[in-house]
C-alpha positions in Angstrom: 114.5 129.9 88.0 116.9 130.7 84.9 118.2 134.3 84.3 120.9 135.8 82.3 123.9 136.4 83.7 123.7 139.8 83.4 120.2 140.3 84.9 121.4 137.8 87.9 124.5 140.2 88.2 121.9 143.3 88.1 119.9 141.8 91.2 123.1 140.5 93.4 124.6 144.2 92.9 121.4 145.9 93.8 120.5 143.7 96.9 123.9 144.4 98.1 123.6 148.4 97.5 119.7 147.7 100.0 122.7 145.9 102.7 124.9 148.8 102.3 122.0 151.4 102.8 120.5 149.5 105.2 124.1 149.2 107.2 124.8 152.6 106.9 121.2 153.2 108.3 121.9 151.1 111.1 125.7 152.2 111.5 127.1 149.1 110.6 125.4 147.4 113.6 123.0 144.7 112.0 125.6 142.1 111.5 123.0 140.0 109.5 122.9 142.7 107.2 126.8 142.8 106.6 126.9 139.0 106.1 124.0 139.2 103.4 126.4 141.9 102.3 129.8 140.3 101.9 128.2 137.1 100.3 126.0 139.3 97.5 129.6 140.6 97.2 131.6 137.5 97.0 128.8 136.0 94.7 129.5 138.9 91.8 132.7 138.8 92.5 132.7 134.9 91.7 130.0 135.1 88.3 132.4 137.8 86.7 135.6 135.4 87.5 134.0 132.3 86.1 131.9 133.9 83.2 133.5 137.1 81.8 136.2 137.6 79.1 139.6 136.5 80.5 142.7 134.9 78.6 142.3 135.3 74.8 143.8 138.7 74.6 141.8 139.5 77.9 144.9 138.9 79.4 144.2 140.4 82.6 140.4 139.3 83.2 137.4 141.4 83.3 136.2 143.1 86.7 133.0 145.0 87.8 133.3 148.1 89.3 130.8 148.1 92.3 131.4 151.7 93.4 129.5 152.6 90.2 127.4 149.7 89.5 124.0 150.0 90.8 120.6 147.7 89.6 119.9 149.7 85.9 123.5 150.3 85.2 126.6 147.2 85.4 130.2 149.0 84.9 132.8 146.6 84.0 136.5 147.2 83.5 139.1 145.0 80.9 142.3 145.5 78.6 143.1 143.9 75.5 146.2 142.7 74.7 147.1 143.6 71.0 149.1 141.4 68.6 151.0 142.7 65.1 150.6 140.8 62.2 153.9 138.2 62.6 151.9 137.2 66.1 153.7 139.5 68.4 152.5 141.2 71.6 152.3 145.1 70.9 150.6 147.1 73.3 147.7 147.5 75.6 143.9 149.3 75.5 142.0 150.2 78.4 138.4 149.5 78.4 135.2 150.9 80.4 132.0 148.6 79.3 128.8 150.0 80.4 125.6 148.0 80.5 121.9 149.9 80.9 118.9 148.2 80.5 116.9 148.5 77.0 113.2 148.8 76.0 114.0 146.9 72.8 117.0 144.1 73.9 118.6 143.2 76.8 120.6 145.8 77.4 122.7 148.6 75.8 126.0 148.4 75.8 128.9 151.4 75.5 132.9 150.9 75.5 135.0 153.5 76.3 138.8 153.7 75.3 140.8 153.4 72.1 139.3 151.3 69.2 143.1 150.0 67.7 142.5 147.5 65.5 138.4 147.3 65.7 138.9 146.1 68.7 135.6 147.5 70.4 133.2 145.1 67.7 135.3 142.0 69.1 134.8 143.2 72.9 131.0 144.1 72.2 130.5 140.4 70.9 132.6 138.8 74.0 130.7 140.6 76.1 127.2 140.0 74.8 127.9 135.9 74.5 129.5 136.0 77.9 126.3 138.1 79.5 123.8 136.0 77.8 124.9 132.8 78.9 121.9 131.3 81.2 122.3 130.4 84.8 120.0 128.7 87.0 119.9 128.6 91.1 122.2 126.2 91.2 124.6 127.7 89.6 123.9 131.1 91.9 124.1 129.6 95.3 
């Protein structure tokens, strides 16, 4: 079965929130649980490293913040590394990207931090080619 990326992401973080209720439930004791756990984990972990913004001014990657992700909500967290006009590196901007699902798209998408530059149009596309990119079961094993 295909899926976007960001609808596979969606289900691996919310069947790992049902193995952390379910451990806490059990006290940590259903060690079946915490294996489904850590690779639900591991998998995320791996789709954001191999599929999200990284390099290109993304100097230092893209993560997902698991804490606050949960099934209807993805929280992702970048930098951009800003040039000057004669190609020089000139400063940093934090970023916060926040996706919620959408009656009328795929998703809804806010960016918090500073917009130098116009820089939040550029992330918004990078984000929405990388989260769009199709993925199949092999590729989610």
């Amino acid at each position: 079965m295909e899926r976007y990326l960001y609808s596979e992401i969606a289900a691996l973080v919310a069947a790992r929130q049902n193995c952390s209720k379910d451990l806490e439930y059990h006290r940590g004791q259903n060690t079946a649980t915490a294996e489904w756990f850590d690779k639900h984990e591991s998998r995320i972990l791996e789709l954001v490293k191999e599929h999200m913004p990284s390099g290109s001014g993304f100097d230092n990657g893209t993560t997902i913040d698991l804490d606050k992700s949960h099934g209807d909500k993805l929280v992702f967290h970048t930098s951009y590394h800003h040039m000057h006009d004669s190609g020089m590196y000139d400063g940093w901007t934090e970023h916060t990207i926040v996706l919620t699902p959408s009656f009328l798209g795929h998703f809804d998408m806010r960016i918090s931090g500073r917009n130098r530059n116009e820089i939040k149009d550029y992330i918004a596309d990078t984000f929405r080619i990388a989260l769009g990119i199709v993925v199949n079961q092999e590729m989610t094993k």
